[in-house]
N, C-alpha and C positions, 0 to 999 in steps of 0.2 A: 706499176700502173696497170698491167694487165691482169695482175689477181686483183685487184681493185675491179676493174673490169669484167673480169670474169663473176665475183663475188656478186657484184650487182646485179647481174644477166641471173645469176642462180636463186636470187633475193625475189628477183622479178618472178621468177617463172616457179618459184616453191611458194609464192605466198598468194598467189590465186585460187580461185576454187573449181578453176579449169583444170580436168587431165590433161597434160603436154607429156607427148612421147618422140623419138625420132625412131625412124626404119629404115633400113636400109633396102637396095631392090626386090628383097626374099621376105621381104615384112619380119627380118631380125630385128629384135629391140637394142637400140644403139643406146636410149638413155629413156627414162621415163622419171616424174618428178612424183613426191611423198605420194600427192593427191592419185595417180595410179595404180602405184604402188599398191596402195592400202584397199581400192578396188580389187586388184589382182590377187591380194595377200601373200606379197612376196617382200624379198628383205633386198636392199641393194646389190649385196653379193650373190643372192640366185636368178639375177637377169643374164647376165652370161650366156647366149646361145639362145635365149627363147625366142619364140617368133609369135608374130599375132595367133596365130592355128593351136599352139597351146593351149590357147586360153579361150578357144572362143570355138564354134560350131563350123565343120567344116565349110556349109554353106555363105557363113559370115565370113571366115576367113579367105573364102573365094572372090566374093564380091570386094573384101576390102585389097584384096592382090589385084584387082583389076582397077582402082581408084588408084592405087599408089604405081603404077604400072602406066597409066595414063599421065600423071602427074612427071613422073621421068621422062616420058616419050615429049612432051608439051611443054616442058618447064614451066608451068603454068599452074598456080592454086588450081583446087578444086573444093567444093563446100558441096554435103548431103545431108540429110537427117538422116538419122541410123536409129534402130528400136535395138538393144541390147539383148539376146535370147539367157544371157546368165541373170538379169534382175529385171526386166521385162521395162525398163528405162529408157528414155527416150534422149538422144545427143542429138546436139548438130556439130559434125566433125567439119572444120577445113582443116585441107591437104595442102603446105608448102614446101615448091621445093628449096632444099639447101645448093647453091651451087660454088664448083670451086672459081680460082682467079679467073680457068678458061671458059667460064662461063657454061662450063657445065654440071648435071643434075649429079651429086653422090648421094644426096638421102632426102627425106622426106620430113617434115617436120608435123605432128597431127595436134591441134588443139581441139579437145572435146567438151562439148558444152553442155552440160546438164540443162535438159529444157522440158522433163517431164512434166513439171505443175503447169508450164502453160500451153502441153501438148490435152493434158487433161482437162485441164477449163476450158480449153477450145471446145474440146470433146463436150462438157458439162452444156455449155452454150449452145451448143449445134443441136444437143440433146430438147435442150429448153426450147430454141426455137420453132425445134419440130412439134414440140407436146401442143405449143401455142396454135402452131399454123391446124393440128390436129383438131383442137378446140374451140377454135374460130369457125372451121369448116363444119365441126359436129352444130355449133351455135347457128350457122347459116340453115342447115338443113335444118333445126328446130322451127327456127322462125318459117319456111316456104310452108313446112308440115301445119304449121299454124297455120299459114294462111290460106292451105287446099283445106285446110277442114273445117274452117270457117266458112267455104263458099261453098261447099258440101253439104251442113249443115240445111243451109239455107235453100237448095234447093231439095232435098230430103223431105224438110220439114213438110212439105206439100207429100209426096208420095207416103207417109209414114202418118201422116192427121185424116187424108181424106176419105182413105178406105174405111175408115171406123165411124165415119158420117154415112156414108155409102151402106155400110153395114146398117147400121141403124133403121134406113128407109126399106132396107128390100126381107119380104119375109125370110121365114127361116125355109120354107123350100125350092126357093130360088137357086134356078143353078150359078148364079153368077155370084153368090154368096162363097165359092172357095177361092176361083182366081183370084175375086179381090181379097182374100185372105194371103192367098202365096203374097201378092203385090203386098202387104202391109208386112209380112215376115220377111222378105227380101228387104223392106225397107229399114226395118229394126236392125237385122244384121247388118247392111249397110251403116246403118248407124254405129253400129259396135267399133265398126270399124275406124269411123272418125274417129270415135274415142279413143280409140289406141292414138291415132294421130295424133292428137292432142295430150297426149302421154310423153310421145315422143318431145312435144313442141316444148312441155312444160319441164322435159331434162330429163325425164325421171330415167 
């Protein structure tokens, strides 16, 4: 009954597509299942003595002594997303502990969850939302830019038609024949300038 038992429990926990590992307080590998394994690319018989630090960056292996170290002091799961620095992969690891009859911590049990596709569609989405909110906002200023150079226009049109009436009536020695010139060139350039506006309005 109890290799029945056991057989099941190993059935269980080889034929998911979770890495399951156990540690002990030094982050020695007490057991890990194919699916690790085959991450780590190690054979059953070369686990013997290895510890997470082996395998991984010492900064990672810091952080995860201190998650499994918390977990024994608390006897208490613990659950984090973790980004892998060997395949740039994204887990969510929970932490539980193994405890014996006295109700205390000997090892730690780590189920690791591959969740990069929807670390990265979050990402893809986050992405999308912002180009949207980007183009919305570009969309808004088009349309104001429209509607300052529309009312621009319209009071222009007067400063930029009258001078050229004006001109018309006053001889050519007239000293007031240049001001109202600047005045009808400040107006055209003004004008130039709505047209950009409307440039703008129009996306280009």
């Amino acid at each position: 009954a109890l290799r029945e038992r056991e057989e099941k429990y190993r059935s269980l926990v080889e034929s998911t597509e979770d890495s399951i590992y156990l540690v002990d307080r030094n982050s020695t590998y007490l057991f890990m299942n194919e699916k690790h394994l085959l991450r780590l690319g190690l054979q059953p018989d070369e686990l013997l003595g290895k510890t997470y630090g082996d395998f991984h960056s010492e900064d990672d292996a810091q952080a995860f002594s201190t998650i499994v170290e918390k977990v024994f002091q608390t006897g208490r799961p613990d659950q984090k997303e973790h980004r892998s620095l060997r395949d740039g992969g994204y887990f969510l690891r929970t932490l539980s502990p193994v405890k014996d009859p006295g109700g205390n911590t000997t090892s730690v049990t780590v189920v690791s969850k591959n969740i990069t596709e929807r670390v990265r569609s979050e990402k893809a989405l986050r992405e999308s939302e912002e180009k949207l909110a980007r183009s919305k906002k570009m969309e808004a200023m088009g349309l104001m830019a429209g509607g300052i150079a529309h009312d621009l226009n319209n009071i222009l049109s007067g400063i930029v038609s009258y001078p050229e009436l004006l001109l018309m009536d006053l001889p050519e020695d007239s000293p007031l024949r240049k001001p109202i010139k600047t005045i009808q060139e400040s107006g055209m350039r003004a004008a130039d300038v709505v047209e950009d506006l409307l440039t703008i309005a129009r996306g280009v």
